[in-house]
BAMI-714265 format. One record per residue (C-alpha): x, y, z; residue number from 1. Coordinates in steps of 0.001 Angstrom, whole numbers, plus 500000, padded with zeros to 6 digits. Last residue first. Layout:
N
<r><c1>X</c1><c2>Y</c2><c3>Z</c3><k>NUM</k></r>
...
***
This chain:
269
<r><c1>679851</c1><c2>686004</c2><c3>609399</c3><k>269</k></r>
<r><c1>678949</c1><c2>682769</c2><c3>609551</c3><k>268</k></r>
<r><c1>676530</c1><c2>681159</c2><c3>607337</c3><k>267</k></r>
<r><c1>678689</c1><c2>679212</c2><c3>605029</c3><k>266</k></r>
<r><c1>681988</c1><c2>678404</c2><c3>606828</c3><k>265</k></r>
<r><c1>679980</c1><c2>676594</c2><c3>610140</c3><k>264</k></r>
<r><c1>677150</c1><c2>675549</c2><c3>608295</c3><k>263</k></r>
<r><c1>679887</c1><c2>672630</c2><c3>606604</c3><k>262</k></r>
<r><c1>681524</c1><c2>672723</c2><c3>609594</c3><k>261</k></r>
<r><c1>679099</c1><c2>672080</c2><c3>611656</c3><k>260</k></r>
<r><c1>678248</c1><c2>669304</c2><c3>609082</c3><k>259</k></r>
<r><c1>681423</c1><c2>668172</c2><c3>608873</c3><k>258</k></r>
<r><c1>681871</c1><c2>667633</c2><c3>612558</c3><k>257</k></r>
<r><c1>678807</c1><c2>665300</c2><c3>612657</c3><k>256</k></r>
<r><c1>680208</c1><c2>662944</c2><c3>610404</c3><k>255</k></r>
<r><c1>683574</c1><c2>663061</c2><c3>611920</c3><k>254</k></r>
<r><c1>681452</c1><c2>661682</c2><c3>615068</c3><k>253</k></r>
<r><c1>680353</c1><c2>659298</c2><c3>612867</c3><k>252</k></r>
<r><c1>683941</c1><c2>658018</c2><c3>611824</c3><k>251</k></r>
<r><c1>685062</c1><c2>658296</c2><c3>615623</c3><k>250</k></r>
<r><c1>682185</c1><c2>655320</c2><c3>616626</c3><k>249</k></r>
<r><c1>683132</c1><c2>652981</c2><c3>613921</c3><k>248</k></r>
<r><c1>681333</c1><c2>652336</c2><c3>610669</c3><k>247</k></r>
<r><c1>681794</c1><c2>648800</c2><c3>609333</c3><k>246</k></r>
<r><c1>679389</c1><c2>647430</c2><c3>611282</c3><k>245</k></r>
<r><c1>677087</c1><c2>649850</c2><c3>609361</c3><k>244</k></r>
<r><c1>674773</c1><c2>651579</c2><c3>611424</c3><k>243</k></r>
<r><c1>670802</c1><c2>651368</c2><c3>611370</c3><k>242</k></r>
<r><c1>670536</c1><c2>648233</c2><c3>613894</c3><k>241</k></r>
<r><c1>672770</c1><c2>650287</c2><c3>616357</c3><k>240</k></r>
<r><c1>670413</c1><c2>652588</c2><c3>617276</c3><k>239</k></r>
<r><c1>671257</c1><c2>656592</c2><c3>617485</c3><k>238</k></r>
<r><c1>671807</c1><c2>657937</c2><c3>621275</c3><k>237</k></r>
<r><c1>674913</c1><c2>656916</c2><c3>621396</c3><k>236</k></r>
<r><c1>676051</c1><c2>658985</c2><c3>617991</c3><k>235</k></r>
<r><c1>674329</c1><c2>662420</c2><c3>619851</c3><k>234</k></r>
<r><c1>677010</c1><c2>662918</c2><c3>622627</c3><k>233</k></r>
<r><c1>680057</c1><c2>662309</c2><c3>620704</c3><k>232</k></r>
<r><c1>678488</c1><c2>664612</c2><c3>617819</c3><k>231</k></r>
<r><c1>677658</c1><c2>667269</c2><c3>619743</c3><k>230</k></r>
<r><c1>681564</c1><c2>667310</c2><c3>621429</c3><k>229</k></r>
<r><c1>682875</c1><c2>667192</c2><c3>617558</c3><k>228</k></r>
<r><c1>681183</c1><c2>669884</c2><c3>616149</c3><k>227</k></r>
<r><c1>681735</c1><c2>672139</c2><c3>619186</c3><k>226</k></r>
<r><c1>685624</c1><c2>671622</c2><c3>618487</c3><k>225</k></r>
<r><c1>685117</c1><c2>672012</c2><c3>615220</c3><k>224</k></r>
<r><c1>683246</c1><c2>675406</c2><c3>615225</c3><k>223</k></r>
<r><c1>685839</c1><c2>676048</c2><c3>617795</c3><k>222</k></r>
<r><c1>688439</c1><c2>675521</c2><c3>615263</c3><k>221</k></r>
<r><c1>686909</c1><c2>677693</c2><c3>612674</c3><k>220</k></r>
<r><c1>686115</c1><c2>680380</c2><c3>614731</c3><k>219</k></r>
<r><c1>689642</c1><c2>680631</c2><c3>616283</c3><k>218</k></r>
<r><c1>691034</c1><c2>680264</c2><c3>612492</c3><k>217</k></r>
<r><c1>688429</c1><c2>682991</c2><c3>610866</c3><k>216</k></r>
<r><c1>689288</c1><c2>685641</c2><c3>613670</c3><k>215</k></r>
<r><c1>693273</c1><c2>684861</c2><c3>613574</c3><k>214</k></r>
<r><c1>693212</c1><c2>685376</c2><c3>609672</c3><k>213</k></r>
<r><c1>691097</c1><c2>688468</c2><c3>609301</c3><k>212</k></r>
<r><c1>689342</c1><c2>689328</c2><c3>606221</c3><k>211</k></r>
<r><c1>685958</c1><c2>687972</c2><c3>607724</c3><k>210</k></r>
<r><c1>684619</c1><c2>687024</c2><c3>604373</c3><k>209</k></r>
<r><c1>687512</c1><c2>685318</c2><c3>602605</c3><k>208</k></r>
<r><c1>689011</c1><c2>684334</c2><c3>606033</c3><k>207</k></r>
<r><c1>685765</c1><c2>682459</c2><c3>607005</c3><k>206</k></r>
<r><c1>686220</c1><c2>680094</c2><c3>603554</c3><k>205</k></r>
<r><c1>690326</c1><c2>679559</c2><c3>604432</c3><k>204</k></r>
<r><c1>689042</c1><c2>678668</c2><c3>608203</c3><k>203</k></r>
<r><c1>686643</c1><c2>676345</c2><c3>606779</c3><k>202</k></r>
<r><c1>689174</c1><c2>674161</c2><c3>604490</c3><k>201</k></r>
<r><c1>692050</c1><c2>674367</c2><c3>606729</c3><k>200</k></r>
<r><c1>688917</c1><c2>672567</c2><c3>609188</c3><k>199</k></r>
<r><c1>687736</c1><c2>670384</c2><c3>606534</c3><k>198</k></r>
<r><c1>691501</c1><c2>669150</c2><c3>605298</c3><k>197</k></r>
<r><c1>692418</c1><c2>668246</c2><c3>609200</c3><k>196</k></r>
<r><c1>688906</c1><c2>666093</c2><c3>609206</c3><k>195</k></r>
<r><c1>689792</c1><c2>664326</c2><c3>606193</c3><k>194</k></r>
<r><c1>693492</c1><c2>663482</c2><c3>607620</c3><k>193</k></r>
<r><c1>691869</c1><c2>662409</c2><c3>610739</c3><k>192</k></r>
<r><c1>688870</c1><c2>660036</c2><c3>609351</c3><k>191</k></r>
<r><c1>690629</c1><c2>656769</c2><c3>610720</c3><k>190</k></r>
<r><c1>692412</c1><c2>654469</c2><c3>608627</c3><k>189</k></r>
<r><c1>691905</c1><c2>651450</c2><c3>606870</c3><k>188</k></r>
<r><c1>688112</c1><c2>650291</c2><c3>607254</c3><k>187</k></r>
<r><c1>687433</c1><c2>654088</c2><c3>607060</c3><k>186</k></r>
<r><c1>688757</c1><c2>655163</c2><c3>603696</c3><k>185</k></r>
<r><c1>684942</c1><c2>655014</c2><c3>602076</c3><k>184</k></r>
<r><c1>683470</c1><c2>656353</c2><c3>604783</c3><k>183</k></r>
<r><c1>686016</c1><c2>659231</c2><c3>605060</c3><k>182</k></r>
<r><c1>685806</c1><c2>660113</c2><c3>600901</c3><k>181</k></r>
<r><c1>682391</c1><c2>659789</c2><c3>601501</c3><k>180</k></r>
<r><c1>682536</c1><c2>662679</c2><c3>604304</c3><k>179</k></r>
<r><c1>684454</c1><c2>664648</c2><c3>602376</c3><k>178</k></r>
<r><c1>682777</c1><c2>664464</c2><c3>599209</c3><k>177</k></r>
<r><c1>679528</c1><c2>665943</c2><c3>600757</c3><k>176</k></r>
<r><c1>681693</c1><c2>668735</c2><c3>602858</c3><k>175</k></r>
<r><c1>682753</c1><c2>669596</c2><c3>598743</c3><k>174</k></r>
<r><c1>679708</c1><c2>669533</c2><c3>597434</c3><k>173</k></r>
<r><c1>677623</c1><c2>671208</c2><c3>600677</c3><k>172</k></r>
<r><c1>681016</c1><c2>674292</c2><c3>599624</c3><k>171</k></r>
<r><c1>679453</c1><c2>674363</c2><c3>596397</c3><k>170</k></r>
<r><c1>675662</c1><c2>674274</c2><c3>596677</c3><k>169</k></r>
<r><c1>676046</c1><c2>676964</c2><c3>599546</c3><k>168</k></r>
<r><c1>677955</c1><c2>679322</c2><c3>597330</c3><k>167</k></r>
<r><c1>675836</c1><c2>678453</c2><c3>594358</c3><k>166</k></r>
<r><c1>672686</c1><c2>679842</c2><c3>596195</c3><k>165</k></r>
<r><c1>673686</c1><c2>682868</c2><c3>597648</c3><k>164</k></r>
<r><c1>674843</c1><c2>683914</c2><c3>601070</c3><k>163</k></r>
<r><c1>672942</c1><c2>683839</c2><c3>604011</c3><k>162</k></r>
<r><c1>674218</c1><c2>685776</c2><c3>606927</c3><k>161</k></r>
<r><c1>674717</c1><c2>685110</c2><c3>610780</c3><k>160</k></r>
<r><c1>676578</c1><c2>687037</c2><c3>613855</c3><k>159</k></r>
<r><c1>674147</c1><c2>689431</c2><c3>613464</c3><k>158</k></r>
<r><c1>671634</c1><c2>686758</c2><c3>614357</c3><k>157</k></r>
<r><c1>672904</c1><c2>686392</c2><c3>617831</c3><k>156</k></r>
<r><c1>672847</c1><c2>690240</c2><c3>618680</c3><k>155</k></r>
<r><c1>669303</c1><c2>690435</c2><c3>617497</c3><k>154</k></r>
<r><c1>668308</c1><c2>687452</c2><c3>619866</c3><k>153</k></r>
<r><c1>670437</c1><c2>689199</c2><c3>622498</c3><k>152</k></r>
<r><c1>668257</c1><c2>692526</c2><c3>622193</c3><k>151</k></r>
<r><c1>664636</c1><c2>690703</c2><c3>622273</c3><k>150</k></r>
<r><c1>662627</c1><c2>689654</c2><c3>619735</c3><k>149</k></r>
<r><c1>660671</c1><c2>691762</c2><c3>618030</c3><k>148</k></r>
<r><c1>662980</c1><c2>693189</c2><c3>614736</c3><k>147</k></r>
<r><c1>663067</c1><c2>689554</c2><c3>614171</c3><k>146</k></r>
<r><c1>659321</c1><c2>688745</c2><c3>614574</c3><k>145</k></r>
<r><c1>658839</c1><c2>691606</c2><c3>612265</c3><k>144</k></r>
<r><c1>661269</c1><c2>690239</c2><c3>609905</c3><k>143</k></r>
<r><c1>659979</c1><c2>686961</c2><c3>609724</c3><k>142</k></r>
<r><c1>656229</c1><c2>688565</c2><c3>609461</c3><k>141</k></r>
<r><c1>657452</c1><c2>690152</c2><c3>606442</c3><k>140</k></r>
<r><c1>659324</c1><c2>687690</c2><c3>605004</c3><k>139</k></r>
<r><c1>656252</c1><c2>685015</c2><c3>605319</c3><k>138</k></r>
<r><c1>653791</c1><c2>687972</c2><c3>603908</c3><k>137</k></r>
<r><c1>656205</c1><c2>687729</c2><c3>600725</c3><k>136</k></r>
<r><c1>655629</c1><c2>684650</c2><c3>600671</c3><k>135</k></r>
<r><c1>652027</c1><c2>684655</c2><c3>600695</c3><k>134</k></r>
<r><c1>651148</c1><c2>687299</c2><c3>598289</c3><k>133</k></r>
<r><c1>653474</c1><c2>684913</c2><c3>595564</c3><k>132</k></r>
<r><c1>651296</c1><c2>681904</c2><c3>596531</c3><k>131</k></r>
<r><c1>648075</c1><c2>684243</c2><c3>596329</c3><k>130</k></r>
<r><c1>649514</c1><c2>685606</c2><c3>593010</c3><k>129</k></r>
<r><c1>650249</c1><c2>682435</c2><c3>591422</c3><k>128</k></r>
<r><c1>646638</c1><c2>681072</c2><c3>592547</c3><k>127</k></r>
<r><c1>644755</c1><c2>683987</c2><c3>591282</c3><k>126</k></r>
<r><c1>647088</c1><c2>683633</c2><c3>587573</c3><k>125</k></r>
<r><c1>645808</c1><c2>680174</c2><c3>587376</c3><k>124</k></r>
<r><c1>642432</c1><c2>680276</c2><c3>588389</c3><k>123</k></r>
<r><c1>642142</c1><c2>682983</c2><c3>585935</c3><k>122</k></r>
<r><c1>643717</c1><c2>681348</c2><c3>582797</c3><k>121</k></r>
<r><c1>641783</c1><c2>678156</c2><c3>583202</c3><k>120</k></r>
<r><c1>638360</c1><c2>680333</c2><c3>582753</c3><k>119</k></r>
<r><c1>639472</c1><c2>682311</c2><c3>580068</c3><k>118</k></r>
<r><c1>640530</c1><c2>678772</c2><c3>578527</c3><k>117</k></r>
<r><c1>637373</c1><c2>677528</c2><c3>579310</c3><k>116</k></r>
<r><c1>635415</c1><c2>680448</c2><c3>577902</c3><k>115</k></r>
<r><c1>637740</c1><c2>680561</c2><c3>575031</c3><k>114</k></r>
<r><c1>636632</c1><c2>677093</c2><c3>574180</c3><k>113</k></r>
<r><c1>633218</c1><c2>677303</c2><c3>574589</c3><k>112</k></r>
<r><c1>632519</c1><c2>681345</c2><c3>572008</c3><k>111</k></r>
<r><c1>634808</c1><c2>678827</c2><c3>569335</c3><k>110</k></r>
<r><c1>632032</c1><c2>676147</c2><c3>569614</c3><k>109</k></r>
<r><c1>634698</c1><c2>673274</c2><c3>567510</c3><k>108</k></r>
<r><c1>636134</c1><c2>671101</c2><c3>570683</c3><k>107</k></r>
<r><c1>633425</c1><c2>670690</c2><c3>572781</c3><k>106</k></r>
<r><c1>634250</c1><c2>667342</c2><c3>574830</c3><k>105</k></r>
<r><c1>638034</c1><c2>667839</c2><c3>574061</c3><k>104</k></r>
<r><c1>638382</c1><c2>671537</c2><c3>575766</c3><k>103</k></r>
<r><c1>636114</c1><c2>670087</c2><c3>578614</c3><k>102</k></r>
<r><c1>638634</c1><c2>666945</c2><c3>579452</c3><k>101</k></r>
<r><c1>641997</c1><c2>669391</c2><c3>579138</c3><k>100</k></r>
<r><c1>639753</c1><c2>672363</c2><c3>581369</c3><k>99</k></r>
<r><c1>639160</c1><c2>669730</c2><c3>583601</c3><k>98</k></r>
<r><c1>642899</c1><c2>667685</c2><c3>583789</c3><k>97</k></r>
<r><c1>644322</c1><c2>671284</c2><c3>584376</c3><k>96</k></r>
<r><c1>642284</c1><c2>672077</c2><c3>587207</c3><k>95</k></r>
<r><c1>643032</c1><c2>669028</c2><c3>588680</c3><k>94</k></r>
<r><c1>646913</c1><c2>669223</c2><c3>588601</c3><k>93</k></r>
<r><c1>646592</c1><c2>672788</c2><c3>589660</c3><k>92</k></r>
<r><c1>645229</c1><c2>671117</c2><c3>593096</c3><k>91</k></r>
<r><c1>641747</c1><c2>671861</c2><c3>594136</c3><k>90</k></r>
<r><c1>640923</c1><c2>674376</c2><c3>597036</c3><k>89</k></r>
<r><c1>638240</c1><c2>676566</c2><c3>595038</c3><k>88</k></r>
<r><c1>636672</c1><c2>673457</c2><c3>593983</c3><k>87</k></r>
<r><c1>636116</c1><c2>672427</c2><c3>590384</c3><k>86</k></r>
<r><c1>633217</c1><c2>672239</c2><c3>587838</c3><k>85</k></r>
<r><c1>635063</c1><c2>674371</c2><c3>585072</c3><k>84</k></r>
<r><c1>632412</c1><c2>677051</c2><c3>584579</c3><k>83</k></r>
<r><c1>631734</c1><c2>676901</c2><c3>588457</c3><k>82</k></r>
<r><c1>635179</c1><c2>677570</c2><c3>589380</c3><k>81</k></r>
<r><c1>635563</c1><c2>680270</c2><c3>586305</c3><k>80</k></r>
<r><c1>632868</c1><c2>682314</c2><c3>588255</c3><k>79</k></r>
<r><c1>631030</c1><c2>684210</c2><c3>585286</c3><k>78</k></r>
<r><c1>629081</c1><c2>681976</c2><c3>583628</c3><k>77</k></r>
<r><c1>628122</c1><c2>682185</c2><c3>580144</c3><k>76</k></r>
<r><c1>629940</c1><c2>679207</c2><c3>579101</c3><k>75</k></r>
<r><c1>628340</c1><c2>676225</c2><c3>581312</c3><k>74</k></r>
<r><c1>626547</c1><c2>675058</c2><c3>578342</c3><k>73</k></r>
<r><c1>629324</c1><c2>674012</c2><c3>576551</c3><k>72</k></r>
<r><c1>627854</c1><c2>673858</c2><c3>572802</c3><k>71</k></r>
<r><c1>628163</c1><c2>670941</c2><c3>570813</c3><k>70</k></r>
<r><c1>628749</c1><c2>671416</c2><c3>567243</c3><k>69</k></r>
<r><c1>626049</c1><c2>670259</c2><c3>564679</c3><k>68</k></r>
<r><c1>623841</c1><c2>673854</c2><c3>564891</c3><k>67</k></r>
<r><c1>627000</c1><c2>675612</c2><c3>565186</c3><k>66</k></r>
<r><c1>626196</c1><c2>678180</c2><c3>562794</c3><k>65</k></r>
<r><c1>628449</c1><c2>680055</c2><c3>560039</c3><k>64</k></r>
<r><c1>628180</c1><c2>683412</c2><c3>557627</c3><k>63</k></r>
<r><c1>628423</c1><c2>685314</c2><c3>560940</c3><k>62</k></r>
<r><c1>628452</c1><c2>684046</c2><c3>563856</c3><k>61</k></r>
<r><c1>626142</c1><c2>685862</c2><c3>566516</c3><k>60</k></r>
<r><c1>624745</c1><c2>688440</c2><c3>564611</c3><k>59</k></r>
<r><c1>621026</c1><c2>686958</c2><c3>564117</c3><k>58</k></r>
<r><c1>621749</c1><c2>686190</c2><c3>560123</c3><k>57</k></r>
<r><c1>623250</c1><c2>682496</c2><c3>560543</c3><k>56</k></r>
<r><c1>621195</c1><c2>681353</c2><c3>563626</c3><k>55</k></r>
<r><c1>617480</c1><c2>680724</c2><c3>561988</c3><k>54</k></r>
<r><c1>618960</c1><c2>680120</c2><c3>558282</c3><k>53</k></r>
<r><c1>619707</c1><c2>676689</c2><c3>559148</c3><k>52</k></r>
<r><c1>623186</c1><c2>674644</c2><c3>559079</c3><k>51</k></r>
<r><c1>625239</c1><c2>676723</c2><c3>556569</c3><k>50</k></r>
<r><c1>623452</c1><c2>680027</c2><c3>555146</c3><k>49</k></r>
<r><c1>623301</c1><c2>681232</c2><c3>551343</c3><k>48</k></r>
<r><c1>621116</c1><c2>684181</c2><c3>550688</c3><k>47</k></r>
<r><c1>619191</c1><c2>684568</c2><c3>547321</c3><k>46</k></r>
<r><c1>618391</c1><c2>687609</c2><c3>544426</c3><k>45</k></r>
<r><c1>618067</c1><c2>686021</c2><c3>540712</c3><k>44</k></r>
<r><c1>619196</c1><c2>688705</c2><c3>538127</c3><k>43</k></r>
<r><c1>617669</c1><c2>688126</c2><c3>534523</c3><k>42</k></r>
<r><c1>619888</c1><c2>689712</c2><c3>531874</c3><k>41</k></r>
<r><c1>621568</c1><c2>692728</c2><c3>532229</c3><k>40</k></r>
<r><c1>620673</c1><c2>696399</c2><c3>529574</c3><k>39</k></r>
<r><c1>617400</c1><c2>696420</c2><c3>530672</c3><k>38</k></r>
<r><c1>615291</c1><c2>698275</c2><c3>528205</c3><k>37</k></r>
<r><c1>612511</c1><c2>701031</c2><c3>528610</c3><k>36</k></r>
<r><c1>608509</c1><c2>700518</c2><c3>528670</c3><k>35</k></r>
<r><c1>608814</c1><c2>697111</c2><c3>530849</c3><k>34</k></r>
<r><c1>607562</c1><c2>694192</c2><c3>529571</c3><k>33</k></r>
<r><c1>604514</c1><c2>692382</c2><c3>531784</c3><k>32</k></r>
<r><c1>606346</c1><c2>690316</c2><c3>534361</c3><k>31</k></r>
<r><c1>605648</c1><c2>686439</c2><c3>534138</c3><k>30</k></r>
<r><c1>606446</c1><c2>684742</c2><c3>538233</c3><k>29</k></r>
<r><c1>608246</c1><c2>681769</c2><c3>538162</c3><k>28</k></r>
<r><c1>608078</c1><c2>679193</c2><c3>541397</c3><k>27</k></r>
<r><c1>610980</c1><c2>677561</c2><c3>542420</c3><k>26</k></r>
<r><c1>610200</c1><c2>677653</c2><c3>546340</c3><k>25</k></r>
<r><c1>609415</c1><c2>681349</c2><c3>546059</c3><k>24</k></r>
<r><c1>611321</c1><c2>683350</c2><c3>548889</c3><k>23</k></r>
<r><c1>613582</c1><c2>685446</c2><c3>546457</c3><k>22</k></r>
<r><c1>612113</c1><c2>686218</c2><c3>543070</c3><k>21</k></r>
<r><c1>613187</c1><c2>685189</c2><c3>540185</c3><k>20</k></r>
<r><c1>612580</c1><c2>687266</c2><c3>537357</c3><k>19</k></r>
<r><c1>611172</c1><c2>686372</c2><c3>533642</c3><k>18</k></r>
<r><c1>610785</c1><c2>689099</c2><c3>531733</c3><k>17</k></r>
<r><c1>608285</c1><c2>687876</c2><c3>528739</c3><k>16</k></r>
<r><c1>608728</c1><c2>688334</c2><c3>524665</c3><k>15</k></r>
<r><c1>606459</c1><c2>690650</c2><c3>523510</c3><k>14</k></r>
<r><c1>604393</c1><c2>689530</c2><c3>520334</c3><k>13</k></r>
<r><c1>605293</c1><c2>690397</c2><c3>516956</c3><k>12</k></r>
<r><c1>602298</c1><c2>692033</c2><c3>514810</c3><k>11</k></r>
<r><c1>601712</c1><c2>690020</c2><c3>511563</c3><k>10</k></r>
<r><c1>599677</c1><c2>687904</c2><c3>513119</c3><k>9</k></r>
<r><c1>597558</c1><c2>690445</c2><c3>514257</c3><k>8</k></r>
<r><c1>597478</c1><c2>692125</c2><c3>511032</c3><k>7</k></r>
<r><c1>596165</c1><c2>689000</c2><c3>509265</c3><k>6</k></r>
<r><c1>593115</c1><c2>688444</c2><c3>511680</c3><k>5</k></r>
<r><c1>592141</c1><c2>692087</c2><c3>511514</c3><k>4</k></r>
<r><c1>592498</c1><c2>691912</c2><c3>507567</c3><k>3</k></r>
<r><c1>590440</c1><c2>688477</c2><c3>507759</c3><k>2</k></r>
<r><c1>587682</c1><c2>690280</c2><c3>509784</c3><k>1</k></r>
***
């Protein structure tokens, strides 16, 4: 009995494998030895997941949930109208104030704010290309009503042309500082040495696209002429409480010369 007693003490005892396994709260389970050696220490298996382990495996965000951020709950829906809470007929101003108030309210939900901005983006590009169908539908009823009207209607608007933008903002300069250059001068002379520079002035602008000297002149002086009989019988009709004193009855009749003028040497052929 003491030589049974002796040799067990003698014999070393096996030291335990501890392991820690994943989904015990702390717990430590003893593993008998096993028969051949484990070259790495204890390995402890666990997942790490932000906000609650429900939501951070599914596949929706990976490594990360929005369980704190507020979620737009509007963002699944297809019609970007309803997703933004605005008419079909509101302004661009309102459209922009929504998706501005929504993109502040959930600010953080990544899948929220690209459904509002998605959202934004359409409205915006349908309404650019509704405004853009509709012009062009303008031209082409314009021309159709054009190529409809009858043969002296055509005749008339051959006669016409529209030239390009800086040629018409140039030449309403110039008519422009004419006619303050008159109402300025008018309390000491009347508007006759303006009114001979606008007519040189028109007949030298219908010359440069008529290319014929006695054309441009006749057209330029009636253009005048007409100018200037419109004008005499228009200025009565206008009340006297929104005139100047100061403006007499020739220096608005000049008035109304430079403007025929004016469209006189810019849309004529």
């Amino acid at each position: 009995m003491q030589a049974t007693a002796a040799l067990f003490l003698v014999r070393p005892l096996p030291r335990p494998h501890y392991r820690c396994l994943h989904g015990l709260r702390g717990g430590v389970s003893l593993a008998p030895p096993r028969r051949r050696l484990v070259a790495r220490g204890p390995r402890c298996s666990m997942s790490l997941s932000i906000g609650g382990g429900a939501g951070a495996g599914a596949g929706g965000d990976r490594g990360f949930s929005y369980e704190h951020v507020p979620v737009f709950p509007r963002y699944r829906i297809r019609d970007p109208y309803k997703l933004l809470g605005v008419d079909r007929d509101a302004a661009e101003e309102e459209i922009r104030s929504a998706r501005n108030f929504l993109i502040q309210q959930y600010a953080g939900h990544e899948p929220s704010e690209e459904a509002i901005e998605g959202a934004y983006e359409k409205i915006i590009m349908k309404s650019y290309q509704q405004r853009k169908k509709t012009k062009i539908n303008l031209k082409t009823k314009l021309k159709k009503r054009v190529e409809e009207s009858p043969s002296w209607v055509k005749a008339l608007l051959g006669y016409f042309e529209v030239p390009q933008m800086d040629i018409i903002s140039r030449r309403l300069f110039f008519f422009a500082f004419i006619a303050g250059w008159s109402i300025a001068t008018s309390a000491e002379n009347g508007p006759a040495f303006q009114l001979a520079i606008s007519l040189f002035s028109c007949i030298y602008f219908l010359n440069d696209k008529m290319k014929n000297l006695m054309r441009a002149s006749t057209t330029g002086f009636g253009v005048l002429v007409g100018g200037w009989i419109i004008g005499s019988l228009l200025v009565p009709l206008i009340p006297t409480f929104i005139i100047p004193p100061s403006w007499s009855l020739e220096l608005l009749t000049s008035l109304v010369a430079y403007v025929f003028l004016f469209l006189g040497c810019t849309f004529l052929k």
